[in-house]
C-alpha positions as CSV (number, residue, x, y, z in Angstrom):
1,X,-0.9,15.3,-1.6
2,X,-4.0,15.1,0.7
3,X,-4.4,11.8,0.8
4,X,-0.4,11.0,1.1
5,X,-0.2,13.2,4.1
6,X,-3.6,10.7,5.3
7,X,-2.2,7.6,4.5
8,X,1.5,9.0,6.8
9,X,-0.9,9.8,9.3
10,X,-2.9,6.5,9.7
11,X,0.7,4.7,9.4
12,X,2.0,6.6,12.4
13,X,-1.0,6.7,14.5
14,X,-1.0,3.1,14.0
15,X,2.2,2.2,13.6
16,X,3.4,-1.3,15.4
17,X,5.6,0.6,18.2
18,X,2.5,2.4,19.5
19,X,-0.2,-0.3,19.3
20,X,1.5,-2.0,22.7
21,X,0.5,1.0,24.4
22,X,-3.3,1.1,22.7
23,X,-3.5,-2.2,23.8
24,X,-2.4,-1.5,27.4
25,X,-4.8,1.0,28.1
26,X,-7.7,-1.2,26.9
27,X,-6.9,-3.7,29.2
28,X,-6.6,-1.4,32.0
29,X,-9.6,0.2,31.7
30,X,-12.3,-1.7,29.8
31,X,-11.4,-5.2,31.3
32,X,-11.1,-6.7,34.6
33,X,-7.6,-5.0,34.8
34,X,-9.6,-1.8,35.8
35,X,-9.9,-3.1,39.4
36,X,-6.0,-3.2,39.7
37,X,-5.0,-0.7,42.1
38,X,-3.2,2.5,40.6
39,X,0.4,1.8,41.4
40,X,-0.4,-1.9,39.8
41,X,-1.6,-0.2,36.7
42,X,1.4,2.3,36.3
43,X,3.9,-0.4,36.6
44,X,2.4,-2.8,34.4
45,X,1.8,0.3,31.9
46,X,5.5,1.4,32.3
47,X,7.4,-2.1,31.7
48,X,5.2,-2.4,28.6
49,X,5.9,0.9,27.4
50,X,9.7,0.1,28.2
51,X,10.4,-2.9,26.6
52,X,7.7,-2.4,23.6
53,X,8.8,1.2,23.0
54,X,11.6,3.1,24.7
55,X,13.9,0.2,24.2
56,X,13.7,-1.1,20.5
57,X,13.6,2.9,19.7
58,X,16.8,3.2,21.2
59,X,18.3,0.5,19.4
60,X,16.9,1.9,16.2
61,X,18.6,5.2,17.0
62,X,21.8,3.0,17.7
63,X,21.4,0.8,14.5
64,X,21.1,3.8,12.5
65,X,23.9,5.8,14.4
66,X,26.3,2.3,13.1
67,X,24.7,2.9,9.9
68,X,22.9,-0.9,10.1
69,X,19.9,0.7,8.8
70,X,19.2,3.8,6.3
71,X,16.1,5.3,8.0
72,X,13.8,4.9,10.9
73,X,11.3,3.6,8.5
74,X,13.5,0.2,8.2
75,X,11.8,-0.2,4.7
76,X,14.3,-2.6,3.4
77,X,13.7,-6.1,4.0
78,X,17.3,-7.0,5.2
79,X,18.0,-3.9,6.8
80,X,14.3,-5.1,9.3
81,X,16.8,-8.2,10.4
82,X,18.3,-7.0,13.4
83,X,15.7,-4.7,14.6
84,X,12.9,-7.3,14.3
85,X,15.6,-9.8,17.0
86,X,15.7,-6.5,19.1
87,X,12.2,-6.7,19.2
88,X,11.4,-10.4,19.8
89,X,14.0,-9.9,22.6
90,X,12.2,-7.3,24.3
91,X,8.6,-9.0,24.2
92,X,10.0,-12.0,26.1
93,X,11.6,-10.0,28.6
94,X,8.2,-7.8,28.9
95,X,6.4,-10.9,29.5
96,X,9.1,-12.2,32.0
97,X,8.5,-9.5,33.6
98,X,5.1,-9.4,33.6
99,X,5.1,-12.5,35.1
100,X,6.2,-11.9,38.5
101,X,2.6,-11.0,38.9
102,X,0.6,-14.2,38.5
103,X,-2.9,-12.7,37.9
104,X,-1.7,-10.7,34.6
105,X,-1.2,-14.2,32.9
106,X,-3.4,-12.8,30.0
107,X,-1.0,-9.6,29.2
108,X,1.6,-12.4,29.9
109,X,-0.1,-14.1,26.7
110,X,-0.4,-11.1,24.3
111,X,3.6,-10.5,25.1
112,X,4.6,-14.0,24.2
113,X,2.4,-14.0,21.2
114,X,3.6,-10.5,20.2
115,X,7.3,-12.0,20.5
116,X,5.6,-15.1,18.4
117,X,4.7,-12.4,15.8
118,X,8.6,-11.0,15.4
119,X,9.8,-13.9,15.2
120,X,7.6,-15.0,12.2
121,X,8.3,-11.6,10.6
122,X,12.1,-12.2,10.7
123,X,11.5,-15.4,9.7
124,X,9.7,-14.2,6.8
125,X,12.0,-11.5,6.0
126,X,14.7,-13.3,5.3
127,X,13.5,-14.2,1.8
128,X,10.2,-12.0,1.3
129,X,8.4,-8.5,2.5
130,X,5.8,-8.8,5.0
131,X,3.8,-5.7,6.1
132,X,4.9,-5.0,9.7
133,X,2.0,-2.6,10.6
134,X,-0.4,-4.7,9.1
135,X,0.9,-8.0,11.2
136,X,1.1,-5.5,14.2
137,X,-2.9,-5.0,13.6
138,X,-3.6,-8.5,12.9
139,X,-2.0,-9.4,16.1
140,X,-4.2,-6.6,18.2
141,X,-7.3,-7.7,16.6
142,X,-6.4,-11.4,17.9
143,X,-6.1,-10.2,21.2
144,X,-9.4,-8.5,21.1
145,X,-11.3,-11.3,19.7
146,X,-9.6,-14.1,22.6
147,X,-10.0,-11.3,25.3
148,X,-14.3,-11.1,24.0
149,X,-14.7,-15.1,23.8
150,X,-12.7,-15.2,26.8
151,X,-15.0,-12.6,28.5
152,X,-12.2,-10.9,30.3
153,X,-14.2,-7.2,29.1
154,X,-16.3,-6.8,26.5
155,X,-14.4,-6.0,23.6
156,X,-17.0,-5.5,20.6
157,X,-16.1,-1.6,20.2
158,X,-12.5,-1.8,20.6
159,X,-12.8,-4.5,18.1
160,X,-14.8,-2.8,15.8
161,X,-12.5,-0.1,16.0
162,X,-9.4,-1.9,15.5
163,X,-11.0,-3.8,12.5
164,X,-11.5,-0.2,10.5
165,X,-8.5,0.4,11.4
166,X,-6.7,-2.2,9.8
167,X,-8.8,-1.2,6.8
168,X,-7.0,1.9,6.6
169,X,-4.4,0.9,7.4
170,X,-4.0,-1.6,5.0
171,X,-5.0,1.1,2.1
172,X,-2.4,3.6,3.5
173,X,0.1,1.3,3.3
174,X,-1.1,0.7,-0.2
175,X,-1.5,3.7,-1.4
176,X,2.1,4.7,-0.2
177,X,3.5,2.1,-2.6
178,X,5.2,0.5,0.5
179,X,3.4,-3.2,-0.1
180,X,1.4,-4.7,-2.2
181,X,-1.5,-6.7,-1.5
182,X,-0.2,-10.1,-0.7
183,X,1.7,-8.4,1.7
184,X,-0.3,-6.7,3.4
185,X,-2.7,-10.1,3.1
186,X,0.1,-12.1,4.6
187,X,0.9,-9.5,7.5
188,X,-2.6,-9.3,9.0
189,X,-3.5,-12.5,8.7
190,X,-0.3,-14.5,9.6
191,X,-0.4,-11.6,13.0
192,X,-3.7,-12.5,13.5
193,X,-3.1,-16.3,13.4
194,X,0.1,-16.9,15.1
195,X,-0.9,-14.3,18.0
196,X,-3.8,-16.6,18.7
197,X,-2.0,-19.6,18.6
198,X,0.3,-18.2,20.8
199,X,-2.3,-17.0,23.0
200,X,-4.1,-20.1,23.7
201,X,-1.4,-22.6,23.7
202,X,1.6,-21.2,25.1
């Protein structure tokens, strides 16, 4: 029962609807970002936190009103369709946002390549299972990694963080029963490969 109640906790704490937010407050204050003035940094940190969070939780809250999906958890592969479109949706209009202030290209980036990830993951869902926290992870730790070789802040202990992380992540997840381990495989590592594709080419 112990380690259950550990592996719901690591899968909330780092579940993909919160790691936007993780993310955001790296950026704005271990990176280059810090030197943004304040009302810069609160609306950068409120359109993620809208389109990333406020809004696809909404329409999971309408899906499940329609009956479109069973549970919040979205744990069936079909029924992850139509959020997983709400979601790609929202990461391009974040980084359309985002955009109207040219020297934020880099959060720019990581929204595009978080869309990238969605898309893949509905892509992928249409026939198969892929673990959406562990793509969500895989797709933070690309960020990190571009962000160190980039030098926009050195990222080595938010990196090191995130990678541990992942680890528990990914035996949470197991230990729940909710993947197995090509899943879980092919979440993190297709995250962390088409987030930095996305990142450096688009």
């Amino acid at each position: 029962m112990m380690y259950k109640k550990l592996s719901n906790g690591i899968s909330w704490v780092l579940h993909p609807f919160l790691l936007p937010l993780y993310l955001i407050v790296v950026l704005l204050t271990l990176t280059v970002f810090a030197h943004y003035p304040a009302n810069v940094k609160f609306y950068l940190l409120w359109v993620v936190v809208l389109y990333a969070m406020i809004i696809p939780l909404l329409a999971l809250g309408v899906l499940r009103s329609l009956g479109r999906i069973s549970d919040f958890k979205v744990d069936n592969r079909r029924e992850r369709l139509l959020p997983l479109l709400v979601g790609t949706v929202c990461y391009v209009l974040c980084a359309v946002t985002i955009s109207k202030i040219p020297s934020v290209v880099f959060l720019r980036k990581f929204m595009v390549a978080a869309a990238c990830c969605e898309a893949m993951c509905f892509a992928v869902s249409l026939r198969w299972k892929i673990s959406l926290h562990l793509t969500g992870m895989g797709a933070a730790v690309a960020l990190l990694v571009v962000m160190n070789v980039a030098g926009v802040g050195h990222m080595l202990l938010p990196l090191t963080i995130a990678l541990l992380g992942a680890g528990a992540l990914a035996s949470a997840r197991l230990y729940l029963g909710c993947h197995n381990g090509r899943q879980v495989l092919a979440g993190f590592g297709g995250g962390f490969v088409v987030a930095t594709l996305a990142m450096l080419f688009l």
